[in-house]
C-alpha positions as CSV (number, residue, x, y, z in Angstrom):
1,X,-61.0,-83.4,91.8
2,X,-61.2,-83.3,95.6
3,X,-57.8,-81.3,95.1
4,X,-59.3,-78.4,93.3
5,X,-62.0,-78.1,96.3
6,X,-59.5,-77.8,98.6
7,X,-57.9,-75.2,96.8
8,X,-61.1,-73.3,96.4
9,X,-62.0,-73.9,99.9
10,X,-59.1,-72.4,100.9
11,X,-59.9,-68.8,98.7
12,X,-63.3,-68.7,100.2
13,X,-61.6,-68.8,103.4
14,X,-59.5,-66.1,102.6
15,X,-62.3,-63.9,100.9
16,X,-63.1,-61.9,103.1
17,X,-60.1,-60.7,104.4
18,X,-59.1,-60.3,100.5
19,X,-62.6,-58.4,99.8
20,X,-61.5,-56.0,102.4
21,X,-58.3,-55.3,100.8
22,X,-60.2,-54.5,97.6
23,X,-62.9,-52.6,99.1
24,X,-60.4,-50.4,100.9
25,X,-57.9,-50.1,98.4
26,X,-58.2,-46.5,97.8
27,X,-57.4,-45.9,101.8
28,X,-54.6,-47.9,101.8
29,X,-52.5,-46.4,98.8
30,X,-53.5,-42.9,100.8
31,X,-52.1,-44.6,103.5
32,X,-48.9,-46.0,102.4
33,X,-48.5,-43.1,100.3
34,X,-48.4,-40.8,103.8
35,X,-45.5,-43.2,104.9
36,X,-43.6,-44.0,101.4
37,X,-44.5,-39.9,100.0
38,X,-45.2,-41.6,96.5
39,X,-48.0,-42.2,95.0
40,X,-46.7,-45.4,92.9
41,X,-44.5,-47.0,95.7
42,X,-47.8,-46.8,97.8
43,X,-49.6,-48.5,94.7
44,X,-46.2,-51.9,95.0
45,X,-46.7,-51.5,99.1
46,X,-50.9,-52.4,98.5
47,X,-50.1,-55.4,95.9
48,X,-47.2,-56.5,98.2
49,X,-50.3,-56.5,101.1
50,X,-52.2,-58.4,98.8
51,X,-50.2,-61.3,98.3
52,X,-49.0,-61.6,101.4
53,X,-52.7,-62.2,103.0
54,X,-53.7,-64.0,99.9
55,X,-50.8,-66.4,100.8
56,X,-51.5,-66.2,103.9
57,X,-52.7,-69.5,106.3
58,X,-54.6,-68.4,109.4
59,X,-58.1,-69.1,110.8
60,X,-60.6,-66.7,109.6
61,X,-60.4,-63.3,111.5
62,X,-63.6,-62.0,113.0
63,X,-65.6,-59.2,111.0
64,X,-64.6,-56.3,113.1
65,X,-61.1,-56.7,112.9
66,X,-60.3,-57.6,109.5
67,X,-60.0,-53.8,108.4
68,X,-57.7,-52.8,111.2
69,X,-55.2,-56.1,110.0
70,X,-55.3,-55.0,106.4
71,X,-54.7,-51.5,107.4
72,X,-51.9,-52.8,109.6
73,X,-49.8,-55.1,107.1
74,X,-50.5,-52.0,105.0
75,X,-49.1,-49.6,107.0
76,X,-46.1,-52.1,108.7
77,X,-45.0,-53.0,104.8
78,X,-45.1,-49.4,104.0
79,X,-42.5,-48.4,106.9
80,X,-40.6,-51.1,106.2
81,X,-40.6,-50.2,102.2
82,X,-39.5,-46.5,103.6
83,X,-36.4,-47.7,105.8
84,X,-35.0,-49.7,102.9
85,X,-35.5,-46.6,100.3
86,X,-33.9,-44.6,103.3
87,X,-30.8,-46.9,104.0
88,X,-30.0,-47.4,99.5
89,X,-30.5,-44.2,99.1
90,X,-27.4,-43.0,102.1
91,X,-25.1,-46.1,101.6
92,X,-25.7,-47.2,98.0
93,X,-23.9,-45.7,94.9
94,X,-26.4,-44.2,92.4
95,X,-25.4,-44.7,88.8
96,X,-28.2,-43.6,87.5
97,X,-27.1,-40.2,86.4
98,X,-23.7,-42.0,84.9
99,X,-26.2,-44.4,82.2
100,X,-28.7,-41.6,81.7
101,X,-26.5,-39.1,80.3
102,X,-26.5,-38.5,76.5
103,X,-22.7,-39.7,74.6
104,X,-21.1,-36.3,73.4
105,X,-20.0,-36.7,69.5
106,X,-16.1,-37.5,69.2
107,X,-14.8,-34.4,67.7
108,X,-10.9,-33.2,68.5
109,X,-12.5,-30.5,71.4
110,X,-14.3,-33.1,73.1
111,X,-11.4,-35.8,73.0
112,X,-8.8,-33.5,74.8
113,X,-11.4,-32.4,77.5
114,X,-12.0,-36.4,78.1
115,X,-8.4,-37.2,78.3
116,X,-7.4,-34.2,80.5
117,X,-10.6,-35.5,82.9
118,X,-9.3,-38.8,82.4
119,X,-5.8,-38.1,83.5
120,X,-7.1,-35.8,86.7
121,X,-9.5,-39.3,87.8
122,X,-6.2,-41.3,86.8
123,X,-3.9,-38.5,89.5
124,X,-7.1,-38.6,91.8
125,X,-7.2,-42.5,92.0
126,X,-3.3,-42.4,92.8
127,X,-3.8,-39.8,95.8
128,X,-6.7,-42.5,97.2
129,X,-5.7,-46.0,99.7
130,X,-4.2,-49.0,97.4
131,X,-7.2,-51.1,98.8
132,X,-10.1,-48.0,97.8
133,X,-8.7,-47.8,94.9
134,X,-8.3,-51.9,93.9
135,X,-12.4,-51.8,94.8
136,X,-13.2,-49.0,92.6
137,X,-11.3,-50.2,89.8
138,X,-12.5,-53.3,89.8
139,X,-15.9,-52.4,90.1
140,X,-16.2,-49.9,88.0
141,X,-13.2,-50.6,85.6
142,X,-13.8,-54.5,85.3
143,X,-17.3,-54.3,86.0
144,X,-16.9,-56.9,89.2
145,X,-19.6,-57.5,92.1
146,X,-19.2,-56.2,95.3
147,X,-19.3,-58.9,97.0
148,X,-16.6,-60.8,94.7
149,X,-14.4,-57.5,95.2
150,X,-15.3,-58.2,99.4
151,X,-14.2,-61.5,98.9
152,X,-11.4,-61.0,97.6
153,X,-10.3,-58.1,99.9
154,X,-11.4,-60.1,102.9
155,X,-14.1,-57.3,104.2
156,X,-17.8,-57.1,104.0
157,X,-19.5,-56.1,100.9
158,X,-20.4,-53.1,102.8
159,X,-17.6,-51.7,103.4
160,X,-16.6,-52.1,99.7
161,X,-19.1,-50.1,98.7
162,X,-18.4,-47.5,100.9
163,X,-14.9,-47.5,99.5
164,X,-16.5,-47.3,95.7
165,X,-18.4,-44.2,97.2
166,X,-16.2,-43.0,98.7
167,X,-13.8,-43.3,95.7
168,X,-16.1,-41.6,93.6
169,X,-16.8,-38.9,95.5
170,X,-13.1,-37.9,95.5
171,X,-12.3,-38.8,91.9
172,X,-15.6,-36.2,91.2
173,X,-14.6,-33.3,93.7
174,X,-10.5,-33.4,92.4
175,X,-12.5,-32.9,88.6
176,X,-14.4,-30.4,89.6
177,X,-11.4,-28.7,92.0
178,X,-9.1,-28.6,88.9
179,X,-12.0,-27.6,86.2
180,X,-12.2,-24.5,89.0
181,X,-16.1,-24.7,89.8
């Protein structure tokens, strides 16, 4: 029984710092939205702020300054939200176009254009380094992670999927050389 007070002493200690969150939310999501330039990563930067001071275990912060420290683990988690969008977004493969695209109907037409794309990939993987091309293979051949492809290679998982990318990149420009676009 004692327990439970404990834990509910330790809300009300909290409380006001977590009122402030919820009595400013509206000003926060404008400003994580001003850093993150969406509405609904904004929206996951505010809850993120939330649980971290609700888990959080300080002494009570004075009136006066409880704002500008919500505003501030706002504002900090929003940056830091932004750099990591920034960095997957320039050294991460996307795949999303690859699993969002609609499967053509198998007739003869559409058969021969996929094997003659196939066998340009197949002459564009050859043209690429043995160790770009084991990587991209295996990762998207074999379906293997990154960092069991690194592993195995003996370089950081980075660098392996710069080679994918890289790969990728070269198998889609030699299709889009030979198609003549």
């Amino acid at each position: 029984m004692q327990e439970s007070g404990t834990t509910a002493h330790a809300v009300n200690e909290f409380a006001p710092l977590l009122q402030t969150l919820i009595d400013h939310r509206a000003g926060l999501v404008k400003t994580a939205a001003r850093i993150t330039g969406c509405p609904s990563r904004a929206e996951d930067v505010v809850q993120d702020a939330f649980l971290r001071v609700s888990g959080m275990t300080l002494d009570t912060l004075p009136f006066n300054t409880q704002l500008n420290y919500v505003f501030r683990i706002v504002r900090n988690l929003a940056i830091d939200h932004y750099r990591k969008q920034s960095m997957e977004q320039k050294y991460f493969v996307n795949d999303e176009n690859d699993l969002n695209s609609a499967p053509q109907l198998a007739n003869p037409e559409s058969i021969n254009v996929d094997r003659q794309t196939l066998g340009k990939v197949d002459s564009a993987l050859a043209q690429l380094p043995a160790r770009t091309r084991y990587a991209f293979i295996m990762y998207r051949v074999y379906g293997e992670q990154q960092k069991d492809i690194a592993a195995e290679l003996g370089v950081s998982p980075t660098l392996v999927n710069f080679m994918i990318r890289d790969a990728l990149v070269h198998c889609k420009n030699s299709v889009v050389q030979a198609q003549g676009r």
